[in-house]
PDB file as gemmi writes it, atoms N, CA and C in Angstrom:
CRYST1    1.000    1.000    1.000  90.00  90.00  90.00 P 1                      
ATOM      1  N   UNK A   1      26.908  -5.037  21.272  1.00  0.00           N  
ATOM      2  CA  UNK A   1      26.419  -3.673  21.363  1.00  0.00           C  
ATOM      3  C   UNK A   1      24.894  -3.699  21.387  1.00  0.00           C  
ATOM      4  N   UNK A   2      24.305  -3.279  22.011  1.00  0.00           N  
ATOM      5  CA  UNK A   2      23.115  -3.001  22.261  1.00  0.00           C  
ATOM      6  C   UNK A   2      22.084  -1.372  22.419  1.00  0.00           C  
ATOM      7  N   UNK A   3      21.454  -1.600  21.188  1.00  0.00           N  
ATOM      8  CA  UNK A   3      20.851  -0.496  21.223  1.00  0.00           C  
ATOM      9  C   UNK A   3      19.390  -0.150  21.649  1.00  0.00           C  
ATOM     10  N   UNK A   4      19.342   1.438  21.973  1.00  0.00           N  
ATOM     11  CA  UNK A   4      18.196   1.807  23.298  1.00  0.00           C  
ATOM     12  C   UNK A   4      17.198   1.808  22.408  1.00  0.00           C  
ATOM     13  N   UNK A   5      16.060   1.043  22.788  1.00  0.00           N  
ATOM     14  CA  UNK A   5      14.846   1.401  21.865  1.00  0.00           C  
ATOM     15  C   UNK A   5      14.046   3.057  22.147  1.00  0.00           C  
ATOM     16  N   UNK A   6      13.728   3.584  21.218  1.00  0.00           N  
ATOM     17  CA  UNK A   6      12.909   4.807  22.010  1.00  0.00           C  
ATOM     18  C   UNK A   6      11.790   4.497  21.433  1.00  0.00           C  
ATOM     19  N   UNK A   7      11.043   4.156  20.610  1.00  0.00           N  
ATOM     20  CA  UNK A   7       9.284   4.491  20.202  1.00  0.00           C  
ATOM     21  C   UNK A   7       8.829   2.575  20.683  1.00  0.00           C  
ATOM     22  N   UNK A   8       8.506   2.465  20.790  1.00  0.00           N  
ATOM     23  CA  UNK A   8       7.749   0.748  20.780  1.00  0.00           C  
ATOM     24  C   UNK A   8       7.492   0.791  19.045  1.00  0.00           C  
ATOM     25  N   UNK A   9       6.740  -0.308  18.534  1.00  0.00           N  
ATOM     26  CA  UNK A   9       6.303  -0.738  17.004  1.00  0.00           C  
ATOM     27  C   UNK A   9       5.297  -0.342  16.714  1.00  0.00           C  
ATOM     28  N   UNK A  10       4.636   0.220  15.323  1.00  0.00           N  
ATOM     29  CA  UNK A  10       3.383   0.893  15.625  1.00  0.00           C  
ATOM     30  C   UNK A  10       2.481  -0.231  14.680  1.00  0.00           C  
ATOM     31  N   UNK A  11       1.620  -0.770  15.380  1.00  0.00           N  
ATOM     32  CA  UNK A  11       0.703  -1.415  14.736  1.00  0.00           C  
ATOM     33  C   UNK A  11       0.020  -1.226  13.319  1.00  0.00           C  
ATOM     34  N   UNK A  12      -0.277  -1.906  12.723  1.00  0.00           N  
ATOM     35  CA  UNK A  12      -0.855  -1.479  10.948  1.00  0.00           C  
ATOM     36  C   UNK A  12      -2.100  -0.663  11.415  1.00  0.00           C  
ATOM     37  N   UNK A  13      -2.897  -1.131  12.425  1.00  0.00           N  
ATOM     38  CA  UNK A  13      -3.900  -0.790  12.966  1.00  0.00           C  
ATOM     39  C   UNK A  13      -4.307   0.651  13.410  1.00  0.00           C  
ATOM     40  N   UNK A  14      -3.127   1.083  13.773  1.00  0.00           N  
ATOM     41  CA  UNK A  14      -2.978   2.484  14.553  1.00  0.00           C  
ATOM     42  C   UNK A  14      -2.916   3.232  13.029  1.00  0.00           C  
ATOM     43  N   UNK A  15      -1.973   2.824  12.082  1.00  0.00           N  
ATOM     44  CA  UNK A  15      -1.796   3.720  11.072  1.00  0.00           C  
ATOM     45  C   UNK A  15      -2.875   3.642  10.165  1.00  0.00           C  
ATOM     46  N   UNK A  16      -3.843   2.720  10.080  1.00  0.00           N  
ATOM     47  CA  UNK A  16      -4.952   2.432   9.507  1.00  0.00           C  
ATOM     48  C   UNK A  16      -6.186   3.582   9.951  1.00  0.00           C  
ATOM     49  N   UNK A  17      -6.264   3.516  11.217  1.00  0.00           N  
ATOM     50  CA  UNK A  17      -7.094   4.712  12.105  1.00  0.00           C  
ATOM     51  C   UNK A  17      -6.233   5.484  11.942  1.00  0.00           C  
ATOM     52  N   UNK A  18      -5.375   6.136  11.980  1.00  0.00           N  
ATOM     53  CA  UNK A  18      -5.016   7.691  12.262  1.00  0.00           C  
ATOM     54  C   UNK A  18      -4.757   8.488  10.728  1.00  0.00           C  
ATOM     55  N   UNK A  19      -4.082   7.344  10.066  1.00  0.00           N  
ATOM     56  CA  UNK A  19      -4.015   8.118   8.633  1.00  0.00           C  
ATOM     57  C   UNK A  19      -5.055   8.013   7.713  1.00  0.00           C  
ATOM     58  N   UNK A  20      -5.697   6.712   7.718  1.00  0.00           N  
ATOM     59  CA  UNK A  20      -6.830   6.642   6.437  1.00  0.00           C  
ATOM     60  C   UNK A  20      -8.672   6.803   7.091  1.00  0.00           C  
ATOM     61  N   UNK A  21      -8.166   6.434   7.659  1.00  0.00           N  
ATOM     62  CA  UNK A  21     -10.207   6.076   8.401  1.00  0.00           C  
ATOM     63  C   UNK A  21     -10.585   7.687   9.389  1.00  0.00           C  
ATOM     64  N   UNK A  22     -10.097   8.388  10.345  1.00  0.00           N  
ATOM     65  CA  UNK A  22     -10.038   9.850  10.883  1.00  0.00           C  
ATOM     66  C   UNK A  22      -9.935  10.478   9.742  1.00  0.00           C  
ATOM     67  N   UNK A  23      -8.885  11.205   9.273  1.00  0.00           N  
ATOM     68  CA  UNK A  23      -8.557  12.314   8.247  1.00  0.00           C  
ATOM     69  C   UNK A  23      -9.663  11.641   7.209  1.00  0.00           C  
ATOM     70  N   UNK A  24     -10.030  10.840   6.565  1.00  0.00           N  
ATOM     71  CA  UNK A  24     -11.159  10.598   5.448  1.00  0.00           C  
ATOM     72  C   UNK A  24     -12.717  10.321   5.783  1.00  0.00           C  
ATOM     73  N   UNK A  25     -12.545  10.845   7.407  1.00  0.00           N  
ATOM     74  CA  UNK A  25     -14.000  10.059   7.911  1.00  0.00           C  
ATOM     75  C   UNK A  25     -15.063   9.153   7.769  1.00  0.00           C  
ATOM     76  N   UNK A  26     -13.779   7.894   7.620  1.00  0.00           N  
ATOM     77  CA  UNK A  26     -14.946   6.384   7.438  1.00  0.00           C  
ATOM     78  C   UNK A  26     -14.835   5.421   8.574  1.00  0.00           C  
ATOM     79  N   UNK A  27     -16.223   5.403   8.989  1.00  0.00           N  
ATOM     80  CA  UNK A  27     -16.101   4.203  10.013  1.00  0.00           C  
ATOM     81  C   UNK A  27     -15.550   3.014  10.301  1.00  0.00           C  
ATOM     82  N   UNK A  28     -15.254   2.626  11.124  1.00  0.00           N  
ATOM     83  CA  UNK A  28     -14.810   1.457  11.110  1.00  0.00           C  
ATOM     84  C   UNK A  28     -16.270   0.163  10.562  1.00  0.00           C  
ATOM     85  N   UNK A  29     -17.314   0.933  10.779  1.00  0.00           N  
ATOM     86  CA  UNK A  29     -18.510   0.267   9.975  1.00  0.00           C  
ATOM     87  C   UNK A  29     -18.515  -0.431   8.427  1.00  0.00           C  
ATOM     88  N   UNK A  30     -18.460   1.095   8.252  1.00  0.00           N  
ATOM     89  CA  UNK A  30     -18.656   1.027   6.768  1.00  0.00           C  
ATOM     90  C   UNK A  30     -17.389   0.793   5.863  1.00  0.00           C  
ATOM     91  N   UNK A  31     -15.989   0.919   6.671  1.00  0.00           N  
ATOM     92  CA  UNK A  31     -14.823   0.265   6.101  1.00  0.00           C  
ATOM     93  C   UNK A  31     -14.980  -1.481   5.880  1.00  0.00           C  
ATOM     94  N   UNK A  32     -16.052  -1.798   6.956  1.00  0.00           N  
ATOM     95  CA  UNK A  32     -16.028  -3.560   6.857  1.00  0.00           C  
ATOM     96  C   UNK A  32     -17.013  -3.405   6.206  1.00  0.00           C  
ATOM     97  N   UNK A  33     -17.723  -3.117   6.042  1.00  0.00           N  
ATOM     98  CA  UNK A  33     -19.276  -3.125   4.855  1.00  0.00           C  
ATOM     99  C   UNK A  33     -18.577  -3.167   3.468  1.00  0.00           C  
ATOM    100  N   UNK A  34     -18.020  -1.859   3.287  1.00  0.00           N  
ATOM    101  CA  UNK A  34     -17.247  -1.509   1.939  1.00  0.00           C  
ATOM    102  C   UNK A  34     -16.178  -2.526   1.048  1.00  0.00           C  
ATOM    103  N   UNK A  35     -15.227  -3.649   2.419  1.00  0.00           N  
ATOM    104  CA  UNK A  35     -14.262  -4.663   2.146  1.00  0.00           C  
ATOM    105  C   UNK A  35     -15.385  -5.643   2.014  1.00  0.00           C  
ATOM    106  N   UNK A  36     -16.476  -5.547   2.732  1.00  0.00           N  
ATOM    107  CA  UNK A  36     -17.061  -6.890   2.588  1.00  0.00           C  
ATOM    108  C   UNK A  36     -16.325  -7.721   3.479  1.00  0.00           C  
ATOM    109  N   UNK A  37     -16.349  -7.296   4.903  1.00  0.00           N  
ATOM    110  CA  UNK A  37     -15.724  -8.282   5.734  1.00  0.00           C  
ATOM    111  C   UNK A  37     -16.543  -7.949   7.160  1.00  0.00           C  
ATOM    112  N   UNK A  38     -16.393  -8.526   8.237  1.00  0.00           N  
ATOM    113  CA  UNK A  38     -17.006  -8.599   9.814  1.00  0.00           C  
ATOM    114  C   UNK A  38     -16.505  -7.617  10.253  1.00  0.00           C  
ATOM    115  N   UNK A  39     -17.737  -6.423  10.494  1.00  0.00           N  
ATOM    116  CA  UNK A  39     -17.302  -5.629  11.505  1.00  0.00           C  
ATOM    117  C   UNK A  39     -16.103  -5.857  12.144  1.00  0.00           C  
ATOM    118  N   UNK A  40     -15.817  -7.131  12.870  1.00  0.00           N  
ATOM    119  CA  UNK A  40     -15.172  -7.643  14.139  1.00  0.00           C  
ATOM    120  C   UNK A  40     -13.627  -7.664  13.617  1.00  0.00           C  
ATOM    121  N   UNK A  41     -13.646  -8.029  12.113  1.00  0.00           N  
ATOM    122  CA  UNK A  41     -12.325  -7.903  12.086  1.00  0.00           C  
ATOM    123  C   UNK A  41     -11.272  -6.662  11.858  1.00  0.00           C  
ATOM    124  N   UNK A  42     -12.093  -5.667  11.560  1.00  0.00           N  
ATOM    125  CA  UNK A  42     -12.043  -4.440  11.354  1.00  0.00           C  
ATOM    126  C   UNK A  42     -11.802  -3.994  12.523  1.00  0.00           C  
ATOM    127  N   UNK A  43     -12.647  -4.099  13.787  1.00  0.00           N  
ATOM    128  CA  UNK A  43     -12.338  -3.559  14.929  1.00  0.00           C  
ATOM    129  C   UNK A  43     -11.172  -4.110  15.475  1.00  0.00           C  
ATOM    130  N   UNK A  44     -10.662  -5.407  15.509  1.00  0.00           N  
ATOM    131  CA  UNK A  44      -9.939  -6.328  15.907  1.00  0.00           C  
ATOM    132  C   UNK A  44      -8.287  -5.792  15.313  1.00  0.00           C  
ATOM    133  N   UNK A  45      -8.063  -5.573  14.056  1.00  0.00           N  
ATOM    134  CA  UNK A  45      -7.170  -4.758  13.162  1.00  0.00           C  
ATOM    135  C   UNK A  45      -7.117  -3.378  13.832  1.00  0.00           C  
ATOM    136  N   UNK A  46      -8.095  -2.292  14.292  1.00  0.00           N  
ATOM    137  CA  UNK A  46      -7.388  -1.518  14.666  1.00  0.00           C  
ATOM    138  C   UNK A  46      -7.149  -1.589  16.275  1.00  0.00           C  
ATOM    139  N   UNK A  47      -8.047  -2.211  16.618  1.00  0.00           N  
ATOM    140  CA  UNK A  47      -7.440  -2.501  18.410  1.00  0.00           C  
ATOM    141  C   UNK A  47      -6.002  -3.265  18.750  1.00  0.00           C  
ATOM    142  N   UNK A  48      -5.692  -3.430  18.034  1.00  0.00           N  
ATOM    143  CA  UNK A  48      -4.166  -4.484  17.675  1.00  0.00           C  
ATOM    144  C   UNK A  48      -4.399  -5.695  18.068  1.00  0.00           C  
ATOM    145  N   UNK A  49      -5.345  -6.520  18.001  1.00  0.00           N  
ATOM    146  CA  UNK A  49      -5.643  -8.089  18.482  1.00  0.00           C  
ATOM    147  C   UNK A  49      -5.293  -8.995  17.115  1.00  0.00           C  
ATOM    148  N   UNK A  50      -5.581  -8.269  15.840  1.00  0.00           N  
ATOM    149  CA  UNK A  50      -5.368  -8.771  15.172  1.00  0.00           C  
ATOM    150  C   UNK A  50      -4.400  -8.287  13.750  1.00  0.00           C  
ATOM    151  N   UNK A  51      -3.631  -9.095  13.302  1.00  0.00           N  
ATOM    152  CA  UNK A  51      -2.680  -8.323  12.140  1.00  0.00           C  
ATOM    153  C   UNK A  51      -3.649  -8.197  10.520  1.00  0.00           C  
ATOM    154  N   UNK A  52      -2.983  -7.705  10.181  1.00  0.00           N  
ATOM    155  CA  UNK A  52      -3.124  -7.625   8.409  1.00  0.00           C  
ATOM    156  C   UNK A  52      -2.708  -8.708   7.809  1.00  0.00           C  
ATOM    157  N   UNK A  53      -3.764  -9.544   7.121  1.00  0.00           N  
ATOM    158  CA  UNK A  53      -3.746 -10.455   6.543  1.00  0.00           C  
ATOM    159  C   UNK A  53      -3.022 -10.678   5.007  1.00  0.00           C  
ATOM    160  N   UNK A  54      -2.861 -11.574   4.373  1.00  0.00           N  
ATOM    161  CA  UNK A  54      -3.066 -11.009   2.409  1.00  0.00           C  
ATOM    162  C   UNK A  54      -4.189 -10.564   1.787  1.00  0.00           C  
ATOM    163  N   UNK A  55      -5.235 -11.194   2.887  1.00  0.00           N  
ATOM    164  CA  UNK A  55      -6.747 -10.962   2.020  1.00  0.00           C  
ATOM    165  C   UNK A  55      -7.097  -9.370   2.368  1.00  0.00           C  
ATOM    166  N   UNK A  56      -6.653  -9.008   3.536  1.00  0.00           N  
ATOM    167  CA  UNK A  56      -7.450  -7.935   3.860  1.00  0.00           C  
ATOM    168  C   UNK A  56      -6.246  -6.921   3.285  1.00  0.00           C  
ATOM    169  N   UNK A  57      -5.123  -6.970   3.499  1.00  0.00           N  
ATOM    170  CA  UNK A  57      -4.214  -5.967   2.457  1.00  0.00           C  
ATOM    171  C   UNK A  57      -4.387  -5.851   0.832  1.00  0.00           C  
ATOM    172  N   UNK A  58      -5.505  -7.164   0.132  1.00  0.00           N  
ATOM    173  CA  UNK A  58      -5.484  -6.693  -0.930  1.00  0.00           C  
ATOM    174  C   UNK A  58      -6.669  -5.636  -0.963  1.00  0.00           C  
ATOM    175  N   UNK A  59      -7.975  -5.913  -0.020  1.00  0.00           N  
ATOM    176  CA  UNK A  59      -9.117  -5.315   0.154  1.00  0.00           C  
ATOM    177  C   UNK A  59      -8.490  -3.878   0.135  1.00  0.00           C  
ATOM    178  N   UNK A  60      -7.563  -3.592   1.230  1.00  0.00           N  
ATOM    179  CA  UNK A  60      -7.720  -2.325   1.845  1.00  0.00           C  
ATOM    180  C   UNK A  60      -6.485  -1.444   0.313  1.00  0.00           C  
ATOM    181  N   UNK A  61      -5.957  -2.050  -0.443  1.00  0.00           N  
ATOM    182  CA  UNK A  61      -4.985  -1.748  -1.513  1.00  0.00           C  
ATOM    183  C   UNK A  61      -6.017  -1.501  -2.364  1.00  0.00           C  
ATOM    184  N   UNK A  62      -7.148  -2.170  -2.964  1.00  0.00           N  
ATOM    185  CA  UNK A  62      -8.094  -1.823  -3.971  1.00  0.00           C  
ATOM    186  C   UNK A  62      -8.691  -0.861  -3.337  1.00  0.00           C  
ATOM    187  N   UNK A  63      -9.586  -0.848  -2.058  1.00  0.00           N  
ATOM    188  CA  UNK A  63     -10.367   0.352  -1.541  1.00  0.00           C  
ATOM    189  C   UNK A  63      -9.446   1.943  -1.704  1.00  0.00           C  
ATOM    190  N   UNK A  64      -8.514   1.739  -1.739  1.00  0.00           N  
ATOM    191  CA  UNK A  64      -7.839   2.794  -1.094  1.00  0.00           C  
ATOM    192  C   UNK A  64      -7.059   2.878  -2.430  1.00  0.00           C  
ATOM    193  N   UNK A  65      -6.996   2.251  -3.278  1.00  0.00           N  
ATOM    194  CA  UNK A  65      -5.969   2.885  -4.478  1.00  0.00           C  
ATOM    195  C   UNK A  65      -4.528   2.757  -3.929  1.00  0.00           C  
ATOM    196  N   UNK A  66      -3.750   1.887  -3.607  1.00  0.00           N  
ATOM    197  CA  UNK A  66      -2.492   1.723  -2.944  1.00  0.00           C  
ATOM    198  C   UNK A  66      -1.839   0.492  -3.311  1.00  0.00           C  
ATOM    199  N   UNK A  67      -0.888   0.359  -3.012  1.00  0.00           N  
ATOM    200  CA  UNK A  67      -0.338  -1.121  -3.492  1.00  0.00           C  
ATOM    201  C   UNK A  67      -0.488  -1.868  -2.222  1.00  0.00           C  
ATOM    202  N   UNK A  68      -1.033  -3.124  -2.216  1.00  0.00           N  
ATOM    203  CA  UNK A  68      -0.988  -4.145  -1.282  1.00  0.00           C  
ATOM    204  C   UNK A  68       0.270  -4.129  -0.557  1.00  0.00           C  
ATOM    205  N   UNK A  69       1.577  -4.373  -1.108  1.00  0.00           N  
ATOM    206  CA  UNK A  69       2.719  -4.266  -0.673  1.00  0.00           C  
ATOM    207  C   UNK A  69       2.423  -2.914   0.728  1.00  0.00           C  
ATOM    208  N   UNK A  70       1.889  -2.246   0.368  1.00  0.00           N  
ATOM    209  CA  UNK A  70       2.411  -1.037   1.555  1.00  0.00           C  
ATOM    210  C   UNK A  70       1.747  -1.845   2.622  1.00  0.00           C  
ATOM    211  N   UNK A  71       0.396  -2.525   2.796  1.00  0.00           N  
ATOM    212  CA  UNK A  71       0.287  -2.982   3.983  1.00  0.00           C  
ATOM    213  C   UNK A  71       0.786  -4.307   4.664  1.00  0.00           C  
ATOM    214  N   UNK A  72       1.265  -4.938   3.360  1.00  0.00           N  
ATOM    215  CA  UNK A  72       1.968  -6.329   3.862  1.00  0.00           C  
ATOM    216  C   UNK A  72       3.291  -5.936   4.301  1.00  0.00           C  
ATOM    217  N   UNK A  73       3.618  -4.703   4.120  1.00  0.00           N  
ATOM    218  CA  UNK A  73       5.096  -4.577   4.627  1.00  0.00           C  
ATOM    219  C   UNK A  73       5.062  -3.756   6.246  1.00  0.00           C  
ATOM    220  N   UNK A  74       3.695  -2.913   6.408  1.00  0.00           N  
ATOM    221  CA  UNK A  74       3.715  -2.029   7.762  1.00  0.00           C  
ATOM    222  C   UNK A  74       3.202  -3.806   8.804  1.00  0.00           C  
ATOM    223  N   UNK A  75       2.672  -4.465   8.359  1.00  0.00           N  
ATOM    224  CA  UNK A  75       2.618  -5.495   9.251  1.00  0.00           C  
ATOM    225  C   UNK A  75       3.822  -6.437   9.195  1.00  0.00           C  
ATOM    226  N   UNK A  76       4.979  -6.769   8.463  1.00  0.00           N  
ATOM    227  CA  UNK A  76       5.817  -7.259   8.569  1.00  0.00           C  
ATOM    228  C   UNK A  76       6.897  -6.736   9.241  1.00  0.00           C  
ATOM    229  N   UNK A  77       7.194  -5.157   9.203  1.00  0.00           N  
ATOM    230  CA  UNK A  77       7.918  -4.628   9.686  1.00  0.00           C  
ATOM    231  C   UNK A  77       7.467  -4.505  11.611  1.00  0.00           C  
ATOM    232  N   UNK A  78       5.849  -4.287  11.735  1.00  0.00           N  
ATOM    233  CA  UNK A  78       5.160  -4.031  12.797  1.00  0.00           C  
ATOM    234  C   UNK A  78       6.154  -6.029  13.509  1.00  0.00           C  
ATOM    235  N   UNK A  79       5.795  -6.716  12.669  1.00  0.00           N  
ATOM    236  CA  UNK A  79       6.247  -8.323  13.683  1.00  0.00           C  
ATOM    237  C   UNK A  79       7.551  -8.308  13.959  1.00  0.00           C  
ATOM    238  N   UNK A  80       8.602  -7.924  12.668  1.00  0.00           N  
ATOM    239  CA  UNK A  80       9.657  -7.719  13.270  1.00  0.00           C  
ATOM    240  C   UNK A  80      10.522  -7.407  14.188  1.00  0.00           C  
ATOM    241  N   UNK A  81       9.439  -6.120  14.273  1.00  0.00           N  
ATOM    242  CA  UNK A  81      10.055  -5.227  15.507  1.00  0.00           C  
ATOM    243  C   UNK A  81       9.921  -5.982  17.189  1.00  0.00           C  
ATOM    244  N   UNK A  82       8.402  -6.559  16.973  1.00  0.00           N  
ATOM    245  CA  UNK A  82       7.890  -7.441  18.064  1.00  0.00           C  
ATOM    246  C   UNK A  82       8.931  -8.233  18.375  1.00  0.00           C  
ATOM    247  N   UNK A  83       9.265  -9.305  17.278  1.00  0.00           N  
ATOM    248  CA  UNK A  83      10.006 -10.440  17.484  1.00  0.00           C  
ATOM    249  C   UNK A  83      11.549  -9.633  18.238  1.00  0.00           C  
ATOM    250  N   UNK A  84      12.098  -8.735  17.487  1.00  0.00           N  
ATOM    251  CA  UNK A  84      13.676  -8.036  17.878  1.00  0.00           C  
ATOM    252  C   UNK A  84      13.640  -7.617  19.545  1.00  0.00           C  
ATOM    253  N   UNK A  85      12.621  -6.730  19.824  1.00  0.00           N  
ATOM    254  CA  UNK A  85      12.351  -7.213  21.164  1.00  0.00           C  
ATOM    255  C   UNK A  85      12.693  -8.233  22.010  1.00  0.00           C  
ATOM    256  N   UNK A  86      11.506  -9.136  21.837  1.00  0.00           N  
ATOM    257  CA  UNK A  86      10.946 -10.088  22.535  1.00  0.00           C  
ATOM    258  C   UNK A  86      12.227 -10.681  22.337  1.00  0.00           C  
ATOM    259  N   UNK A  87      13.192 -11.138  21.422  1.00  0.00           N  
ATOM    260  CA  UNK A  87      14.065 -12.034  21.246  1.00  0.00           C  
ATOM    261  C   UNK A  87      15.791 -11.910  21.516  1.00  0.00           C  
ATOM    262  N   UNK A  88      15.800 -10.239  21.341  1.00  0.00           N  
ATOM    263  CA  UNK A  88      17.112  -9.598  21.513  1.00  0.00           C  
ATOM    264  C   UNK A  88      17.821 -10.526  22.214  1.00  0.00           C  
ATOM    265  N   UNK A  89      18.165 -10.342  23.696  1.00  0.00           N  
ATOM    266  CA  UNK A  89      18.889 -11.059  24.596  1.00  0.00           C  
ATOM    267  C   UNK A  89      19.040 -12.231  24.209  1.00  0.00           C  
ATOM    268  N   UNK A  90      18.016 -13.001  23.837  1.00  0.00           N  
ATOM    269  CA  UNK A  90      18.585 -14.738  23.835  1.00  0.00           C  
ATOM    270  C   UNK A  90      19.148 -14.594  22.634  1.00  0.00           C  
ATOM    271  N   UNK A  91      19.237 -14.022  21.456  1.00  0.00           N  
ATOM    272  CA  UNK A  91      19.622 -13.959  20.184  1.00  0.00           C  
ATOM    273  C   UNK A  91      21.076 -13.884  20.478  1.00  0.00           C  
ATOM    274  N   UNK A  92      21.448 -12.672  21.150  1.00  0.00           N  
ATOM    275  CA  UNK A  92      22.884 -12.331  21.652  1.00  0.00           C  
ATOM    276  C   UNK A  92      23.668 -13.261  22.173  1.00  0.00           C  
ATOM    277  N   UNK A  93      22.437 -13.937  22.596  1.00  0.00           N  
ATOM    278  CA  UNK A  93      23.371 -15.183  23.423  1.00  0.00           C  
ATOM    279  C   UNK A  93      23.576 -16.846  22.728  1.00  0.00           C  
ATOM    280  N   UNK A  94      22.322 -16.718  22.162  1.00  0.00           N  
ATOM    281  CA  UNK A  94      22.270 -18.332  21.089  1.00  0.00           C  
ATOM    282  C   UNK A  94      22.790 -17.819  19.786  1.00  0.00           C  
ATOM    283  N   UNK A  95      23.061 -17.048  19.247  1.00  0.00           N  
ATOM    284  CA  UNK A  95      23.164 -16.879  18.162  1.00  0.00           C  
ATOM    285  C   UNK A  95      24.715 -16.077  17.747  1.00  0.00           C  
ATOM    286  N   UNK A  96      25.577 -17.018  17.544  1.00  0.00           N  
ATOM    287  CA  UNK A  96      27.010 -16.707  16.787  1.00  0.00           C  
ATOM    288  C   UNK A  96      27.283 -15.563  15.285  1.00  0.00           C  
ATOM    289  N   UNK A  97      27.767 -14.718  15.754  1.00  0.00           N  
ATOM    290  CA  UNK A  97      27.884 -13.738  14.556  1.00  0.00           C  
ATOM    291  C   UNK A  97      28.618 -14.327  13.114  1.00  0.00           C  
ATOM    292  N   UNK A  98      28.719 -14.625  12.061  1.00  0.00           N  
ATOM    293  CA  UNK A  98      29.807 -15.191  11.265  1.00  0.00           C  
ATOM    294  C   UNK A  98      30.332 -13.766  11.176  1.00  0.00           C  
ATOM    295  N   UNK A  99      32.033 -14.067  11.156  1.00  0.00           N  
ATOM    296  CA  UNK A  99      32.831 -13.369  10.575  1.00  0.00           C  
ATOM    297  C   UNK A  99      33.678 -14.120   9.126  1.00  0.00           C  
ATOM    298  N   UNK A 100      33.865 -13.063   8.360  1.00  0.00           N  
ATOM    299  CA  UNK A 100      34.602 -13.628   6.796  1.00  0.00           C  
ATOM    300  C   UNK A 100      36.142 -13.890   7.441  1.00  0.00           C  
ATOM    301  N   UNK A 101      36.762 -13.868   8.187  1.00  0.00           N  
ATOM    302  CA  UNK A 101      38.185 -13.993   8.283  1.00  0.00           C  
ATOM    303  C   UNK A 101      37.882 -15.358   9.371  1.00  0.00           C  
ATOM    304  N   UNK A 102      37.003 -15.852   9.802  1.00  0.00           N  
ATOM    305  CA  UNK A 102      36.702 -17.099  10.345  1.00  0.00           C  
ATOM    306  C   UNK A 102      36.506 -17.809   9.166  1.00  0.00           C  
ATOM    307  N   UNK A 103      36.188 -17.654   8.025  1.00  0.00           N  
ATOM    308  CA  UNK A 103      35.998 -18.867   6.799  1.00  0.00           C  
ATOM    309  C   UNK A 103      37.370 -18.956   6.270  1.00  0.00           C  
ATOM    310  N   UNK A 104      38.194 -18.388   6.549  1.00  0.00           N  
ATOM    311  CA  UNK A 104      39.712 -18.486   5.547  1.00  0.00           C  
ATOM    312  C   UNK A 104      40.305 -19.205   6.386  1.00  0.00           C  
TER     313      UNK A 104                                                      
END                                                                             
């Protein structure tokens, strides 16, 4: 059975810009000033080139008053989705379902 995707995966990046950095009006400047990290990776995180790290999910969990967990999980869930994609078909095909009435 195969099911229809409707939205694509939304990057940590996108939800990083649209929910915390717009609505609170902080630059992508002064968000890397503030973590103490490279402009570049900041820009790189929300352009989607680059994921959410541990280091930078703990940064952005202390800046922001949040649990680290919330961003190690929007980027784990964000790869998942990538990988389910990208992998569906051959999965279906290399990959044997176990059933419990096959072990008896």
């Amino acid at each position: 059975m195969t099911e229809k995707k409707l939205l694509a995966p939304i990057h940590p990046g996108e939800i990083l810009l649209e929910e915390f950095l717009k609505p609170m009006e902080i630059s992508q400047e002064r968000l890397a000033e503030d973590l103490n990290v490279p402009i570049e990776q900041i820009k790189e995180i929300i352009e989607e080139k680059r994921g959410i790290t541990a280091d930078i999910a703990l940064r952005l969990s202390r800046y922001f008053g949040m649990s680290e967990r919330f961003w190690m999980n929007l980027q784990t869930r964000y790869d998942i989705e990538v990988e389910k994609d990208r992998l569906r078909e051959r999965l279906e095909k290399e990959v044997k379902v176990y059933a419990a009435s096959q072990a008896l």
